[in-house]
Backbone as CSV, one residue per row, in Angstrom:
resi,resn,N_x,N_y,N_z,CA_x,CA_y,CA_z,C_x,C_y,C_z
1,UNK,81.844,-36.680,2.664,81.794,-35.522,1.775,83.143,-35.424,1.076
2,UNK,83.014,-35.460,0.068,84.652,-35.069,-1.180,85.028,-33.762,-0.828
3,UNK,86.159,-33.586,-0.326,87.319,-32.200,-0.223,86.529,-31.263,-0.989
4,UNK,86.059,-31.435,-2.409,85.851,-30.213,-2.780,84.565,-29.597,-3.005
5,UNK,83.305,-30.758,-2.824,82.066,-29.866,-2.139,82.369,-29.167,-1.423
6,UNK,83.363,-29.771,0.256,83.699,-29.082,1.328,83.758,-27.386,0.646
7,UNK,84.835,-27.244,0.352,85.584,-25.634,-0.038,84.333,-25.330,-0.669
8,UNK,83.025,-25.904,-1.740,82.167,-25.111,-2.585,81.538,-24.350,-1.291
9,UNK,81.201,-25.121,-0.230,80.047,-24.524,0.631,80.664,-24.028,1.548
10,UNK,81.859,-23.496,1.528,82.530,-23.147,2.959,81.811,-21.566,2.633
11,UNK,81.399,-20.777,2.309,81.325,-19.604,2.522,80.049,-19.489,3.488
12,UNK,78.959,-20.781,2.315,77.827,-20.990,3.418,77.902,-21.341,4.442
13,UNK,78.733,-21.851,5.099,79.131,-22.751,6.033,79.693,-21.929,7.301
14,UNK,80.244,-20.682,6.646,81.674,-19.848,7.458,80.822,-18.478,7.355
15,UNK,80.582,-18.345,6.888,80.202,-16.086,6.500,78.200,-16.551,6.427
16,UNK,77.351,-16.895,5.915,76.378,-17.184,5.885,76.407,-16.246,4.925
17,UNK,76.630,-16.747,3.825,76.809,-16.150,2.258,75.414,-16.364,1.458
18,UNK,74.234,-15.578,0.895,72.964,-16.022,0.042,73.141,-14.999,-0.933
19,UNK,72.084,-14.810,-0.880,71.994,-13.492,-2.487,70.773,-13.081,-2.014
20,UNK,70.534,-11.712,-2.829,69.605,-10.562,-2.967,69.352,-10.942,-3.975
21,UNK,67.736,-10.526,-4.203,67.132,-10.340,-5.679,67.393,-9.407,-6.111
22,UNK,67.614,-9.385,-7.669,68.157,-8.080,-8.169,66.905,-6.998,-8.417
23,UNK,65.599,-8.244,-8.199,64.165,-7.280,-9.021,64.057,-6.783,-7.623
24,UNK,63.219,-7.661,-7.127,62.606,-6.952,-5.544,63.194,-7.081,-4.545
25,UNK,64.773,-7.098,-4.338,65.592,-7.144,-3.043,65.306,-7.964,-2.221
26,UNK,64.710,-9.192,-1.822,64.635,-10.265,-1.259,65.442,-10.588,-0.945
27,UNK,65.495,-10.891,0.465,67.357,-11.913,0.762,67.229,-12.980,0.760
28,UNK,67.919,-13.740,0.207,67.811,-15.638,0.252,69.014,-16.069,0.543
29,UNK,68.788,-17.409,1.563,69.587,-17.811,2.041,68.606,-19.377,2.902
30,UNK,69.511,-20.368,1.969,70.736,-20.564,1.329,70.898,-19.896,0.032
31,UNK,71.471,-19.948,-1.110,71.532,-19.402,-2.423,70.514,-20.482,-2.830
32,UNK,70.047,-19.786,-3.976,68.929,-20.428,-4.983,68.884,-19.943,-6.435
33,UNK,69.338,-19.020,-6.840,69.602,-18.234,-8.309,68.362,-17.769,-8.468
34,UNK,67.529,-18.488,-8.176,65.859,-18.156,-8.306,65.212,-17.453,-7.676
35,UNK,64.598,-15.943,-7.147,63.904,-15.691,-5.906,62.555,-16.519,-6.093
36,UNK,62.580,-16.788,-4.732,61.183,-17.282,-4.814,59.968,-16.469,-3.929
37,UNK,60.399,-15.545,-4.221,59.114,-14.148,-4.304,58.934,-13.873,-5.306
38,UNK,59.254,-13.380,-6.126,59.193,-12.972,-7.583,59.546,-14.141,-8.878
39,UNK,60.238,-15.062,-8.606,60.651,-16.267,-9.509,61.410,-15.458,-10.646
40,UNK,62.239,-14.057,-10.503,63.580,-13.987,-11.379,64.667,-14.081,-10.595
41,UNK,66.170,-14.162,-11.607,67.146,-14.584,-11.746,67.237,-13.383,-9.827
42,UNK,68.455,-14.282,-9.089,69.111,-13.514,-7.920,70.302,-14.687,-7.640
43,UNK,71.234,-13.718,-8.180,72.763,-14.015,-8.479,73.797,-13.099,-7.614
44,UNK,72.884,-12.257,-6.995,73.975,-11.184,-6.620,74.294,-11.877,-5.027
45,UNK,75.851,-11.939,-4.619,75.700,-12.352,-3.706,75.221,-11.575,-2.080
46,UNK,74.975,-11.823,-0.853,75.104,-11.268,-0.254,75.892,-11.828,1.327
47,UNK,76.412,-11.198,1.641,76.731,-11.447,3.164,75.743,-11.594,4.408
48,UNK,75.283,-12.394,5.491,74.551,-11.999,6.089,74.933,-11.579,7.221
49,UNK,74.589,-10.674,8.462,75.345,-10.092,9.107,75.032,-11.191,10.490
50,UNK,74.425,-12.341,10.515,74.550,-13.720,11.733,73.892,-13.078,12.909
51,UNK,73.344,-12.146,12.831,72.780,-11.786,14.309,71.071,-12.032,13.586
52,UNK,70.161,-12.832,14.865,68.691,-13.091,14.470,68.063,-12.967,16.248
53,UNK,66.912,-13.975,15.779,66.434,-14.299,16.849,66.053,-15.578,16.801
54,UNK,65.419,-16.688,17.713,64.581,-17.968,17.623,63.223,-17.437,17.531
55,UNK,63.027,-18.149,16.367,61.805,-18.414,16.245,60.867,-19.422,16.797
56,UNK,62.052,-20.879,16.804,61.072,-21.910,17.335,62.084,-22.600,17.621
57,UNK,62.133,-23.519,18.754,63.726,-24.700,19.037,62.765,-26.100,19.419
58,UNK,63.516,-26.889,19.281,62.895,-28.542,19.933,64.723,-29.070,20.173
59,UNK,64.757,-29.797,21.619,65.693,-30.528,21.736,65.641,-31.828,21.552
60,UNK,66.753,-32.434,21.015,67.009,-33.438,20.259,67.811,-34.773,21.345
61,UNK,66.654,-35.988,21.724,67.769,-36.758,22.654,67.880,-38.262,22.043
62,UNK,66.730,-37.899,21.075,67.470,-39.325,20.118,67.746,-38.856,18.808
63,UNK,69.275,-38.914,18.521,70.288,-38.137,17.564,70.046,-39.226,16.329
64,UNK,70.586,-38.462,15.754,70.124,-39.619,14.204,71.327,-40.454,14.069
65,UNK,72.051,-41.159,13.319,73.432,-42.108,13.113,74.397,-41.118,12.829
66,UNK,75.323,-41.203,13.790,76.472,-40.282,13.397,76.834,-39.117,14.528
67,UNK,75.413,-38.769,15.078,75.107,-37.464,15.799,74.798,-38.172,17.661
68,UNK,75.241,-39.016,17.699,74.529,-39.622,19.026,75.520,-39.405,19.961
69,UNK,76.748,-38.819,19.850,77.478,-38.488,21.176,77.287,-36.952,21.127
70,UNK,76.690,-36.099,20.529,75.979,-34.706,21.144,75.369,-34.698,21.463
71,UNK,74.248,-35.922,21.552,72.595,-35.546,22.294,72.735,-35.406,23.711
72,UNK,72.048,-34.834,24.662,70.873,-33.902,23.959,71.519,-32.399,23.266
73,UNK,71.028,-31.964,22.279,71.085,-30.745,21.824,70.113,-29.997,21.276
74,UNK,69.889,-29.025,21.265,68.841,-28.073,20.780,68.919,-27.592,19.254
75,UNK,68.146,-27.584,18.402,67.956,-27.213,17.043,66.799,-25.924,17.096
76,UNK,67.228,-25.078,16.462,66.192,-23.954,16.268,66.291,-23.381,15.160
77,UNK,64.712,-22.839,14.604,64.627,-22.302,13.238,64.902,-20.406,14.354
78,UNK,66.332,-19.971,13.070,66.410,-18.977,13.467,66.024,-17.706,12.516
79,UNK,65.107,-16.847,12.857,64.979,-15.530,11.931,66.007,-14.801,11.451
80,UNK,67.180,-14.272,11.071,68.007,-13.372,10.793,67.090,-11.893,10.427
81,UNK,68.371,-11.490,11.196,68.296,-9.435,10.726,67.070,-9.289,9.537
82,UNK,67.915,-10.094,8.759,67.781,-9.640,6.915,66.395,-10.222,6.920
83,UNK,65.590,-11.277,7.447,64.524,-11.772,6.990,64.348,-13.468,6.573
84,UNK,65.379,-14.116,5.994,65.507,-16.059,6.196,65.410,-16.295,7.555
85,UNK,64.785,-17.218,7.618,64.326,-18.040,8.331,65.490,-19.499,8.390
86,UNK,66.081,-20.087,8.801,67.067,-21.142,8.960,67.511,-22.259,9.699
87,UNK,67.820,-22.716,9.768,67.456,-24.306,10.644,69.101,-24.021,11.283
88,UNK,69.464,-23.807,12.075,70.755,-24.609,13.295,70.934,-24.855,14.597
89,UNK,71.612,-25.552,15.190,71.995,-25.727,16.425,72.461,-24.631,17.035
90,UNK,71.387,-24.460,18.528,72.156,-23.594,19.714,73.123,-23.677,20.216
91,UNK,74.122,-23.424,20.731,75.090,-23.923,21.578,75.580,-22.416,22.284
92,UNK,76.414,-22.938,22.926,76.852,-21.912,23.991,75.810,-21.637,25.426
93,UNK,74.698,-22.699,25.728,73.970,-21.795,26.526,74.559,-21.792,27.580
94,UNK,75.049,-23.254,27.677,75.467,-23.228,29.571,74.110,-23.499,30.688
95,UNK,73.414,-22.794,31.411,72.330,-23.312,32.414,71.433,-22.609,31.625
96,UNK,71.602,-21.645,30.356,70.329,-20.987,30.138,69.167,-21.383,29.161
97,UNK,68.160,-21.554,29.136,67.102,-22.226,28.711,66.815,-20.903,27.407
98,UNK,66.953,-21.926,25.882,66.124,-21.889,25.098,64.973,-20.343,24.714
99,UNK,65.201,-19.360,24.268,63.294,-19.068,24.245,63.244,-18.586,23.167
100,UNK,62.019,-18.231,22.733,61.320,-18.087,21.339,61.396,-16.322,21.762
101,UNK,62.397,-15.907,20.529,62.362,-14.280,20.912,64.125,-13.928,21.623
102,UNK,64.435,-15.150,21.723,66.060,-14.582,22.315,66.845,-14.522,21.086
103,UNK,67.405,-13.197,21.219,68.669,-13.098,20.296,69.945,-13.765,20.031
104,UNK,70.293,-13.935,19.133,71.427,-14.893,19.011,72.000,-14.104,17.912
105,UNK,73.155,-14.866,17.806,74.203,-14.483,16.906,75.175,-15.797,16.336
106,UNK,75.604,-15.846,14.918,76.516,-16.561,14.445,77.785,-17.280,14.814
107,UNK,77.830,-17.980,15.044,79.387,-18.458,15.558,79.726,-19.908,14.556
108,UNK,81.000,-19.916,14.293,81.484,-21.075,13.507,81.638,-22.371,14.668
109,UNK,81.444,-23.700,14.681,81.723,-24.165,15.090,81.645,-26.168,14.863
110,UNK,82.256,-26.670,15.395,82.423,-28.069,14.794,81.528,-28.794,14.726
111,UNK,81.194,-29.358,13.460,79.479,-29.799,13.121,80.109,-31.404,13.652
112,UNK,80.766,-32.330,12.936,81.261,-33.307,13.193,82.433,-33.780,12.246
113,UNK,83.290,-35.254,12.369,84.187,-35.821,12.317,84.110,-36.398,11.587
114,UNK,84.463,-36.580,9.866,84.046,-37.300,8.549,85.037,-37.687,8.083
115,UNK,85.230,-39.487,7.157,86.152,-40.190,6.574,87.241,-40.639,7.374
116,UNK,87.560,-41.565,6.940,89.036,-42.606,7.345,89.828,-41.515,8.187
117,UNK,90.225,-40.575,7.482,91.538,-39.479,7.936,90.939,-38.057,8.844
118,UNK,89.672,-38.668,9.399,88.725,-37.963,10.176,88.906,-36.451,10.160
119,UNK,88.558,-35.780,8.840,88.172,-34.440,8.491,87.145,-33.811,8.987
120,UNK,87.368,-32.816,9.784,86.761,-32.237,10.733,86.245,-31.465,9.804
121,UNK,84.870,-31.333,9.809,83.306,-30.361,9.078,83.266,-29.130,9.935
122,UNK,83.152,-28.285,9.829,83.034,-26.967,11.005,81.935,-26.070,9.941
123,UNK,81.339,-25.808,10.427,80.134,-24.825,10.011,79.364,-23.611,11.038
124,UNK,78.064,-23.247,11.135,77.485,-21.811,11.618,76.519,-23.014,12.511
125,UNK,76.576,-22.178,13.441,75.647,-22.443,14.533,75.320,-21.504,15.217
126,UNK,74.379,-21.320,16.057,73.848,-19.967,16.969,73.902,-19.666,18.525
127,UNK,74.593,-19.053,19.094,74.688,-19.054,20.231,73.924,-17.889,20.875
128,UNK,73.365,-17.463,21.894,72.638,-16.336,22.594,73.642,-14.725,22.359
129,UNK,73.471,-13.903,21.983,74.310,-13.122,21.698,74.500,-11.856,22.517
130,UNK,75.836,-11.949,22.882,76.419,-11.256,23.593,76.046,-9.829,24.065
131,UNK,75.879,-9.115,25.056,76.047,-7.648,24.991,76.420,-7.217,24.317
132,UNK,76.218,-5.541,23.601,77.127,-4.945,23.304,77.705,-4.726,24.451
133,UNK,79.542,-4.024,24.021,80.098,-3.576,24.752,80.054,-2.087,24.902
134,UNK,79.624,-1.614,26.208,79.945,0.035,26.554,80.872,0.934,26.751
């Protein structure tokens, strides 16, 4: 990846940055300019606030080229607050198993190790989410 895709997508990457429709308030994410509920212009950006749930996970033990010293790992389409639906890696469980309906929350963390001068990629992934605190 060239240095400066990197920085274009760091917001997606770091904050889980999409946009609202300006007609019918739709949240999208990733960005698209387009809603695709309504098919007008959605430019406005939005923040997403990284707390969801799983919708669906499958673990992964044959990794694709590149990815084969994390396997096994878990991938799950996660629901957010706001309503997208989104594809990332679990992490953080430790002994705890996976389920469809557990809450999670956003965390940044190291996707992998890219080019000669091995530039570390760091992006959003989902971990089981914490208590509040009382």
């Amino acid at each position: 990846m060239e240095l400066s895709r990197h920085w274009r997508l760091q917001d997606q990457r770091y904050r889980l940055v999409g946009e609202v429709c300006d007609t019918c308030g739709v949240k999208i994410f990733p960005p698209r300019d387009i809603c695709p509920e309504c098919s007008k212009p959605a430019q406005e950006l939005y923040t997403f606030s990284g707390r969801g749930e799983v919708y669906s996970f499958s673990t992964v033990y044959n990794a694709p080229a590149g990815y084969e010293e994390y396997a096994p790992y878990t991938v799950a389409l996660v629901k957010l607050e706001e309503g997208p639906v989104l594809t990332a890696q679990l992490t953080d469980l430790g002994d705890q198993e996976p389920e469809i309906g557990m809450p999670v929350e956003m965390v940044t963390r190291k996707l992998r190790t890219e080019g000669d001068q091995g530039m570390i990629v760091y992006g959003y992934k989902f971990r089981p989410a914490l208590a509040a605190a009382v």
